[in-house]
VMD Tcl script that draws the C-alpha trace (Angstrom):
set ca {
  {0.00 0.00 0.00}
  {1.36 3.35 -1.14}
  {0.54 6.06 1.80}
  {1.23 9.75 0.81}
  {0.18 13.08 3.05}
  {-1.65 15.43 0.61}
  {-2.85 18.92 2.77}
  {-6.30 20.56 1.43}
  {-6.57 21.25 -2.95}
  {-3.46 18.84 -3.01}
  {-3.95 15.81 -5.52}
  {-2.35 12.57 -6.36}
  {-2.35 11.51 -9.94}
  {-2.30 7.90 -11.13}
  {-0.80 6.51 -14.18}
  {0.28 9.50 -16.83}
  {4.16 8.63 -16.82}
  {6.36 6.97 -19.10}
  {3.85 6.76 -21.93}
  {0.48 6.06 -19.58}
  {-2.17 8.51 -19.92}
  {-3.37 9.65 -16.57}
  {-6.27 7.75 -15.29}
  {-7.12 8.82 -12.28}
  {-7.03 12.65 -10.13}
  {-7.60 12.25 -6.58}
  {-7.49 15.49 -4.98}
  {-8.34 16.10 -0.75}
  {-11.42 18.46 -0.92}
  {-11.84 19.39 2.78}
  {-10.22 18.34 6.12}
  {-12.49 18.42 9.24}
  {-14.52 16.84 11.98}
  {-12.83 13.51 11.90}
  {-13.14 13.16 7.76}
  {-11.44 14.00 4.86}
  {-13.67 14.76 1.77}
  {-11.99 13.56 -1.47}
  {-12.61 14.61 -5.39}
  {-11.64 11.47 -8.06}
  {-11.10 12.88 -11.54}
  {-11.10 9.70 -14.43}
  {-12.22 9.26 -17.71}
  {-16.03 7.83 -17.80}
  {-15.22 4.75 -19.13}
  {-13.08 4.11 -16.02}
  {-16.02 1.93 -13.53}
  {-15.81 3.79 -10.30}
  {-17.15 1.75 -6.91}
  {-17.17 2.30 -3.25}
  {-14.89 -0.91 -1.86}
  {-18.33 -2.27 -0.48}
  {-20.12 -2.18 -3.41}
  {-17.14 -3.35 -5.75}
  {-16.82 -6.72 -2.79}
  {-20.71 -7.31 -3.63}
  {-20.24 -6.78 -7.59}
  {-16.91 -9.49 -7.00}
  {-18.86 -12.11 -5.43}
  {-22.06 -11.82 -7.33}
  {-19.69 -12.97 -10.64}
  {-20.68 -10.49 -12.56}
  {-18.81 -8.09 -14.66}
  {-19.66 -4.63 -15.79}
  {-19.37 -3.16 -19.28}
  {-16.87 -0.42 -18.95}
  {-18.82 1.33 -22.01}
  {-21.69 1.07 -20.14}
  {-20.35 3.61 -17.06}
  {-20.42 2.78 -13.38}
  {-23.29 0.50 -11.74}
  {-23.90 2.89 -9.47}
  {-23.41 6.60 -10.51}
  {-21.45 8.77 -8.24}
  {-23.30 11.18 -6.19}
  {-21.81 14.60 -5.92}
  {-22.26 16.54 -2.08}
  {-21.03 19.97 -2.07}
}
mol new
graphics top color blue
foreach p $ca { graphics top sphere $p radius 0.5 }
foreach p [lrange $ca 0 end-1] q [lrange $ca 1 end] { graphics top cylinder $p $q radius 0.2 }
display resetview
């Protein structure tokens, strides 16, 4: 497991060296009251899942279409 310490508006970028594309922006939104709020930036066609909801899409044996977009679309809170 990689572990990095970003402070507020600070990303981490996936992928995008050495001829990869990036795929994935994660940048820390807020810091407070216990939590951290974070922002994911990737390209639509990249599935996007909460780890709960990725465990139940594992063990129910099926597989998404990544053309399709996420099962479950991503909420925004601001």
């Amino acid at each position: 497991m990689l572990v990095l310490s970003r402070k507020n508006q600070e990303s981490v970028m996936v992928g995008g060296c050495d001829g990869f594309e990036h795929m994935l922006k994660v940048t820390v939104l807020e810091i407070g009251g216990g939590k951290v709020r974070l922002g994911f930036e990737a390209d639509a066609a990249v599935p996007s899942h909460r780890s709960e909801v990725w465990e139940r899409i594992l063990a129910s044996g099926k597989q998404e279409n990544p053309r399709d977009g996420p099962a479950a679309p991503i909420r925004r809170s601001d």
